[in-house]
C-alpha positions as YAML, in Angstrom:
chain: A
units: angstrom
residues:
- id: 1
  name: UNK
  ca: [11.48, -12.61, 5.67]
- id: 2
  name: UNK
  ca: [9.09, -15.57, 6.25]
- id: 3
  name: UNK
  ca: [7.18, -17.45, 2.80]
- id: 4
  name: UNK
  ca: [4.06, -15.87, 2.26]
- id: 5
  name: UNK
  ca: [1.04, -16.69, 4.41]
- id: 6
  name: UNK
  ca: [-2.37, -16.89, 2.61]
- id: 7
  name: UNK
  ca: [-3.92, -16.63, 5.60]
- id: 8
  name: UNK
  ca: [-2.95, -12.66, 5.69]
- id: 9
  name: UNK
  ca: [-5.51, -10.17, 6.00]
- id: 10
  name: UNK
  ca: [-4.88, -8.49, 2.91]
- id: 11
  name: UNK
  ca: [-5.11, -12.13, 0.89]
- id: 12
  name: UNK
  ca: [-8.25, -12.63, 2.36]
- id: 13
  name: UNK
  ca: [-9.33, -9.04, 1.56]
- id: 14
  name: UNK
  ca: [-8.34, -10.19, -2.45]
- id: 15
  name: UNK
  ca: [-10.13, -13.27, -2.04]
- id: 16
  name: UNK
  ca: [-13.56, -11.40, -1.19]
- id: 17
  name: UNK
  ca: [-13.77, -12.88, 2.44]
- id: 18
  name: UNK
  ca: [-13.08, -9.64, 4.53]
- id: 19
  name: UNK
  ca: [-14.77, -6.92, 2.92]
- id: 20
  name: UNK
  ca: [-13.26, -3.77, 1.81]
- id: 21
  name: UNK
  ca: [-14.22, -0.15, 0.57]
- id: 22
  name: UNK
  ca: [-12.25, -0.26, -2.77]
- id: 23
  name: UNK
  ca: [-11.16, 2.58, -4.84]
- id: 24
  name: UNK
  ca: [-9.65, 1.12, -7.68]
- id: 25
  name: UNK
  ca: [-8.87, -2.24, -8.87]
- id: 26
  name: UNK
  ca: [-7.52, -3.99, -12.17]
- id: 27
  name: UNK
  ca: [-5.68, -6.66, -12.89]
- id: 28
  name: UNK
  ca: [-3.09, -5.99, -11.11]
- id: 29
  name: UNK
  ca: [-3.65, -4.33, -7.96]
- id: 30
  name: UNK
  ca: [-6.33, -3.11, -5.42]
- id: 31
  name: UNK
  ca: [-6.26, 0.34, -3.64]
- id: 32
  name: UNK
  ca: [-8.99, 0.51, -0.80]
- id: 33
  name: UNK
  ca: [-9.62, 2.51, 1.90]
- id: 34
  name: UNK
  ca: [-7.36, 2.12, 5.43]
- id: 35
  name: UNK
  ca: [-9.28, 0.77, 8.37]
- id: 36
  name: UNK
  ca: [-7.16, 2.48, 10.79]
- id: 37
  name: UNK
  ca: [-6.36, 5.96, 8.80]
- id: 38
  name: UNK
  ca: [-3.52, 8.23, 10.00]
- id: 39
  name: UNK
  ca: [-4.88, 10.71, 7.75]
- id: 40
  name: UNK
  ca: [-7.87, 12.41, 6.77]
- id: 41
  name: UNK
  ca: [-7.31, 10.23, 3.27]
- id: 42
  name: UNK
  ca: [-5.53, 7.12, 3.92]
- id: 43
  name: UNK
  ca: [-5.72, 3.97, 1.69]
- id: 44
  name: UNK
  ca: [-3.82, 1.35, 0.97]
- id: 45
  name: UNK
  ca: [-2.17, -0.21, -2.58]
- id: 46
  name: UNK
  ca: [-1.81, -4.39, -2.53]
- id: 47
  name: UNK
  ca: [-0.30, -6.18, -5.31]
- id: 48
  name: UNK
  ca: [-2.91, -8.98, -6.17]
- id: 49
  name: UNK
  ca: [0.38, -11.62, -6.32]
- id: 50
  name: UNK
  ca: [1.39, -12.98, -3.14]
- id: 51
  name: UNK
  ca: [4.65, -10.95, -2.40]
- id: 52
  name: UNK
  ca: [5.18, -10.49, 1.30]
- id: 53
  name: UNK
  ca: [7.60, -7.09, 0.85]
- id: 54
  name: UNK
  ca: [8.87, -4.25, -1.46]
- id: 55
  name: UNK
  ca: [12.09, -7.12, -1.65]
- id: 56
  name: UNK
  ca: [10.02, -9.87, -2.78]
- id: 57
  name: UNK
  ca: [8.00, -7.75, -5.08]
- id: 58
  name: UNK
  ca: [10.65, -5.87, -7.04]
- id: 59
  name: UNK
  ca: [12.56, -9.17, -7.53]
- id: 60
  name: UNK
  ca: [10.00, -11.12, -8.33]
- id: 61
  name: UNK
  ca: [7.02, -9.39, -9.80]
- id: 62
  name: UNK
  ca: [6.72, -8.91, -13.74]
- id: 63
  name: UNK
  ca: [7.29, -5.87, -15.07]
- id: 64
  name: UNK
  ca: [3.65, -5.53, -15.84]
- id: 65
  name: UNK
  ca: [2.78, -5.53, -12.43]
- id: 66
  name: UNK
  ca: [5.28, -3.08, -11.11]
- id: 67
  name: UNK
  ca: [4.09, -0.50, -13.28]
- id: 68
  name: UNK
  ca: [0.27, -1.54, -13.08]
- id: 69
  name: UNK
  ca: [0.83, -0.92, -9.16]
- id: 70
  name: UNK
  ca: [3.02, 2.71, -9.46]
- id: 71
  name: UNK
  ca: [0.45, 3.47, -12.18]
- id: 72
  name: UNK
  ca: [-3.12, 2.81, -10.27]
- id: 73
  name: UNK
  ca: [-0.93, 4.88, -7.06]
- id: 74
  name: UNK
  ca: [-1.13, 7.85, -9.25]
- id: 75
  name: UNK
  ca: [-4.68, 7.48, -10.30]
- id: 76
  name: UNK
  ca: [-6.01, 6.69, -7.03]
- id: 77
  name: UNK
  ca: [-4.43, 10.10, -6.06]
- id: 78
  name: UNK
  ca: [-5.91, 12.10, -8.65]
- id: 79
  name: UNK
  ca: [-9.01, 10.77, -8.20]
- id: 80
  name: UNK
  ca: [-9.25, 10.85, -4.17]
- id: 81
  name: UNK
  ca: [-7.57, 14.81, -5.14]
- id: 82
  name: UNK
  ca: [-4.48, 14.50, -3.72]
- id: 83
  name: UNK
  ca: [-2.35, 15.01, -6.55]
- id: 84
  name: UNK
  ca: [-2.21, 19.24, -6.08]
- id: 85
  name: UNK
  ca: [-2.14, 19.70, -2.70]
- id: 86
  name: UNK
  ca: [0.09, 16.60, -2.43]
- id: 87
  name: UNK
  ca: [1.05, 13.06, -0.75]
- id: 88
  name: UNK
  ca: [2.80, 10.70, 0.79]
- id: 89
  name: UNK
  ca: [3.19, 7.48, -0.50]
- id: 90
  name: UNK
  ca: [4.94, 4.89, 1.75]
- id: 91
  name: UNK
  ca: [6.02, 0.80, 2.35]
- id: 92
  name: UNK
  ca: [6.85, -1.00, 5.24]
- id: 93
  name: UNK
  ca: [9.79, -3.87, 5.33]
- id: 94
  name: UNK
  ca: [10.38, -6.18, 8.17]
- id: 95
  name: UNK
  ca: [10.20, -6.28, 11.90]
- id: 96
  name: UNK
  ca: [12.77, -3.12, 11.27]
- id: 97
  name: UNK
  ca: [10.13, -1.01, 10.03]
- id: 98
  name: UNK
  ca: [7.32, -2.58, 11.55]
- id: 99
  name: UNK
  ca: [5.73, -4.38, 9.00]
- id: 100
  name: UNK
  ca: [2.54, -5.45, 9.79]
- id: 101
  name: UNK
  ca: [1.14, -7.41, 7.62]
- id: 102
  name: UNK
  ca: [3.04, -9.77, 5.08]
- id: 103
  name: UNK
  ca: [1.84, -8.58, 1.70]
- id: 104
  name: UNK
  ca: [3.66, -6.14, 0.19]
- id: 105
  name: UNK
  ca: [1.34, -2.97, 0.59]
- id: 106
  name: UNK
  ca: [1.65, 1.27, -0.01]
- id: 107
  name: UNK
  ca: [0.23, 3.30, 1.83]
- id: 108
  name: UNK
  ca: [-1.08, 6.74, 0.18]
- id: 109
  name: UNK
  ca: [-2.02, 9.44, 2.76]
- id: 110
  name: UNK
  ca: [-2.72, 13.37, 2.71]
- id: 111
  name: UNK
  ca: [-5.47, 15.35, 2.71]
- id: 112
  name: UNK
  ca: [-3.43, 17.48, 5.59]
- id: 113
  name: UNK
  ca: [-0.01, 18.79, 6.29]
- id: 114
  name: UNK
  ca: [1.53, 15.51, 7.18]
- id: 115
  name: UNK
  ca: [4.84, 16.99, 8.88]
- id: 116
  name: UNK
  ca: [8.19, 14.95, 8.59]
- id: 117
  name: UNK
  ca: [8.07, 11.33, 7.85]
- id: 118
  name: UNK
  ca: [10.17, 10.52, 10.76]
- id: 119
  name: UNK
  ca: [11.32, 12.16, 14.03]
- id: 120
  name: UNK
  ca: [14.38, 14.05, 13.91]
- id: 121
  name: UNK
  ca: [17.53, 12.19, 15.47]
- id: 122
  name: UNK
  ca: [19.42, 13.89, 18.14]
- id: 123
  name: UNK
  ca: [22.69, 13.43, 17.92]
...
């Protein structure tokens, strides 16, 4: 994977240059609402360190901050009441998976029946 670019959308987003519609923030994340949602609730969960995938971010990231992030995921899906009916919580790495933006981010969707995560293979 490539160093991290400060230039990214979601660094500007943490910098306060691109607005956002936030649902939760602390210290050590920020969980705002997905521009482009696949869902009828679809937001997403950014580290506020500059860690450009799940790689980077579990090798690097203190121990605070990986539980500050899994932590806020949970509350932001209580609170947006997705926690009974359920969700699906999901990160993109590399060109392989079509990452497409390089800052580590989760994505929390529901509100729906979401089907399978990925097409069936054939084989």
């Amino acid at each position: 994977m490539a160093d991290y670019d400060d230039q990214n959308v979601f660094a500007k987003i943490l910098r306060g240059e691109i607005p956002n519609k936030t649902v939760y923030e602390d210290e050590h994340c920020l969980i705002f609402h997905d521009v482009n949602p696949q869902a009828p609730v679809h937001v997403l969960a950014i580290p506020k360190g500059a860690y450009v995938s799940m790689d980077d971010f579990s090798a690097k990231a203190s121990d605070a901050e990986i539980a500050g992030l899994i932590r806020a995921i949970g509350h932001a899906a209580r609170e947006l009441g997705l926690a009974e009916s359920g969700y699906r919580i999901l990160a993109n790495h590399g060109r392989d998976a079509n990452q497409e933006v390089p800052h580590f981010h989760v994505h929390i969707a529901g509100g729906e029946r979401l089907g399978p995560m990925l097409p069936r293979r054939r084989d």
